[in-house]
C-alpha positions as CSV (number, residue, x, y, z in Angstrom):
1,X,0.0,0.0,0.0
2,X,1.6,3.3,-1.5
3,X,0.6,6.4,0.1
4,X,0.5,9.2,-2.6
5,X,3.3,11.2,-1.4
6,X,5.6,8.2,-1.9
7,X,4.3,7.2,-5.2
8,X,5.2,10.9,-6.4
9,X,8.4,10.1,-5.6
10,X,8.8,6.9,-7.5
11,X,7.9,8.7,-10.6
12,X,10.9,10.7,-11.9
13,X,12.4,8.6,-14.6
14,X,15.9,10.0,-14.2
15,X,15.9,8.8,-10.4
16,X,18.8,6.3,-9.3
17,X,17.2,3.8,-6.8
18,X,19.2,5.8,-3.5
19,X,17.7,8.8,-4.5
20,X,14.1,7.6,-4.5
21,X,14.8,5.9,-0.6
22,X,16.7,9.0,0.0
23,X,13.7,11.2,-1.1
24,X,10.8,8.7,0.3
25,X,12.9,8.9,4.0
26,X,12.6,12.6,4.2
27,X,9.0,13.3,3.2
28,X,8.2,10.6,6.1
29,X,11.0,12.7,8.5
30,X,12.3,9.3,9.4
31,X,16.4,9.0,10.6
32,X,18.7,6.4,9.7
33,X,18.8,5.3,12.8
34,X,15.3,4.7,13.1
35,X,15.0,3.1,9.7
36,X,17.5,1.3,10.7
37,X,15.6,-0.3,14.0
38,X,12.8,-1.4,12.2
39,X,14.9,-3.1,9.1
40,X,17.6,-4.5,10.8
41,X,20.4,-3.2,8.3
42,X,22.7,-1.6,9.8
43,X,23.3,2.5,9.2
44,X,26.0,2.0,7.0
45,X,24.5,0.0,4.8
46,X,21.6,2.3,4.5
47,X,24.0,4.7,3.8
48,X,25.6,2.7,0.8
49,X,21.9,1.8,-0.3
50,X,20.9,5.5,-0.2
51,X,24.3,7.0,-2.6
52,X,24.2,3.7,-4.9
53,X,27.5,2.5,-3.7
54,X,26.9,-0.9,-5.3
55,X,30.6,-2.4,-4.2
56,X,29.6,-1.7,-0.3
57,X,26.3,-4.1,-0.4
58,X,25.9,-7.2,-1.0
59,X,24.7,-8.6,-4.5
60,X,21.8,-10.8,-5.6
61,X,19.2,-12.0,-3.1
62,X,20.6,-10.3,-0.1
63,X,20.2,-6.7,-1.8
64,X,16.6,-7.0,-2.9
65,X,15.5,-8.4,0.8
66,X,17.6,-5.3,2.0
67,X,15.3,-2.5,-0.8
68,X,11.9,-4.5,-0.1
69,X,12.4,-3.9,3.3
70,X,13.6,-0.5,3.2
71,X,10.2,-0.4,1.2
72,X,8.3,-1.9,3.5
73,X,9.6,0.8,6.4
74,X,8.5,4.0,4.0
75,X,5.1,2.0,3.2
76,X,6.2,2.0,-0.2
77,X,5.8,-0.2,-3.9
78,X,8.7,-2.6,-3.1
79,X,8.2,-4.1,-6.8
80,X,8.7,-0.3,-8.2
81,X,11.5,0.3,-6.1
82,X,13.6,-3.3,-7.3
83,X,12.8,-2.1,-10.7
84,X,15.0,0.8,-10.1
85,X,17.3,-2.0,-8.9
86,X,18.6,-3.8,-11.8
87,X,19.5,-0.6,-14.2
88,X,21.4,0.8,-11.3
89,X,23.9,-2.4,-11.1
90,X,24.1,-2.6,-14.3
91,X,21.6,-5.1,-15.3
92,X,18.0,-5.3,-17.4
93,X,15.3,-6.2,-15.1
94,X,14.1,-9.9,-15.5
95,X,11.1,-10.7,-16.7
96,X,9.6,-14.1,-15.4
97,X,8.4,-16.5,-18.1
98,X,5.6,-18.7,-16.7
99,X,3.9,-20.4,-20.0
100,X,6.5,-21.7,-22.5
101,X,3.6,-21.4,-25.3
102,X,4.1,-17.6,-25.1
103,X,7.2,-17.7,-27.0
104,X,9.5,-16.6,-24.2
105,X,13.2,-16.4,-24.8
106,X,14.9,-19.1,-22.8
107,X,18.4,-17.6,-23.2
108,X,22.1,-20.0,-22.1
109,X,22.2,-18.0,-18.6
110,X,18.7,-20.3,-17.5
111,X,19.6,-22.6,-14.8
112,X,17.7,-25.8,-14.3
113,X,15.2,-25.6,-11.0
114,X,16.6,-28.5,-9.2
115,X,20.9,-28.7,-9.1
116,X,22.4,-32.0,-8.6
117,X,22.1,-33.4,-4.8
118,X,25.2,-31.9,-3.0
119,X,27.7,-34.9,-1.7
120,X,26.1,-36.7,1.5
121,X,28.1,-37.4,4.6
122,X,29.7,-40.7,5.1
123,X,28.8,-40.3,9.0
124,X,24.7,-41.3,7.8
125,X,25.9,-44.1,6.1
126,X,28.3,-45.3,9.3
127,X,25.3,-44.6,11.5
128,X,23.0,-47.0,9.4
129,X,25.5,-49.6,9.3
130,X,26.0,-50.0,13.1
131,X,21.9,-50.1,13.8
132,X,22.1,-53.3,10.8
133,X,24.7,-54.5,13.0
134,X,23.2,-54.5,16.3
135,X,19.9,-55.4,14.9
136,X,21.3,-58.3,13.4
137,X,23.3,-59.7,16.3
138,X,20.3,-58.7,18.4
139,X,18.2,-61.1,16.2
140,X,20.8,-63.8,16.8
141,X,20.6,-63.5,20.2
142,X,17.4,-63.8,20.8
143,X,17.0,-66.8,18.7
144,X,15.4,-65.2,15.5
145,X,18.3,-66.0,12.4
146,X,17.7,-70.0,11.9
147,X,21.5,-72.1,12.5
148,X,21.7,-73.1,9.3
149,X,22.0,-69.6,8.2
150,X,24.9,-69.4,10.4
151,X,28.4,-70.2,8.1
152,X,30.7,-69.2,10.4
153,X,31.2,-71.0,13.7
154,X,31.7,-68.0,16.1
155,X,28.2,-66.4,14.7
156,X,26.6,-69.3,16.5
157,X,28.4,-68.5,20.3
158,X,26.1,-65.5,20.4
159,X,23.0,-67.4,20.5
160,X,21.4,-67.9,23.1
């Protein structure tokens, strides 16, 4: 919900991102510090955000969480706010493709939605091998595995 004094000033097409937060912080009389309370960033960072200093902030993910909630403070259009976003950095905005039948351009930069499992730990597989263990010596004691299943003459001391 964008109140109209904060839409005005989402509306000059010259406007670098900082200068928009800069300009939507003032009309609301709100300090860096107390923007700061309420998004958690710390005044530094706001600082960078506010004069574009785009080798200060992080990239990616991490920055858009940072402008939506900066938005979300001034009670401003987040989604307006990240399309000042990618120009600044240097990048064209993204547009989503949803229905494949629409002719969208599926350019070599796609990634696929699912990456290859990362490497599991050996520890799970140590930890499942000692319970087949235990269960199974378990079973011979109580009487369970049949003796002729038994090959090896010292299986058949554990039973009982």
């Amino acid at each position: 919900m964008s109140s109209p004094t904060s839409s005005a000033a989402l509306e000059t097409p010259s406007q670098t991102l900082g200068q928009a937060l800069f300009e939507l912080r003032q009309l609301q009389q709100l300090s860096l510090a107390e923007v700061s309370t309420q998004t958690k960033y710390s005044i530094p960072q706001l600082e960078a955000l506010e004069q574009d200093d785009w080798e200060a902030l992080p990239s990616g993910v991490p920055l858009r969480w940072m402008v939506k909630s900066y938005a979300r403070v001034l009670n401003t259009d987040a989604d307006a706010l990240l399309a000042l976003l990618g120009p600044q950095q240097g990048q064209a905005p993204k547009v989503l493709h949803t229905d494949r039948r629409q002719g969208a351009d599926w350019g070599s930069n796609d990634r696929p939605l699912y990456s290859d499992a990362a490497p599991r730990s050996w520890g799970w597989w140590l930890v499942i091998l000692i319970l087949i263990v235990v269960a199974a010596f378990y079973a011979l004691n109580q009487g369970w595995i049949p003796e002729d299943w038994l090959i090896f003459d010292w299986l058949k001391e554990f039973r009982s």
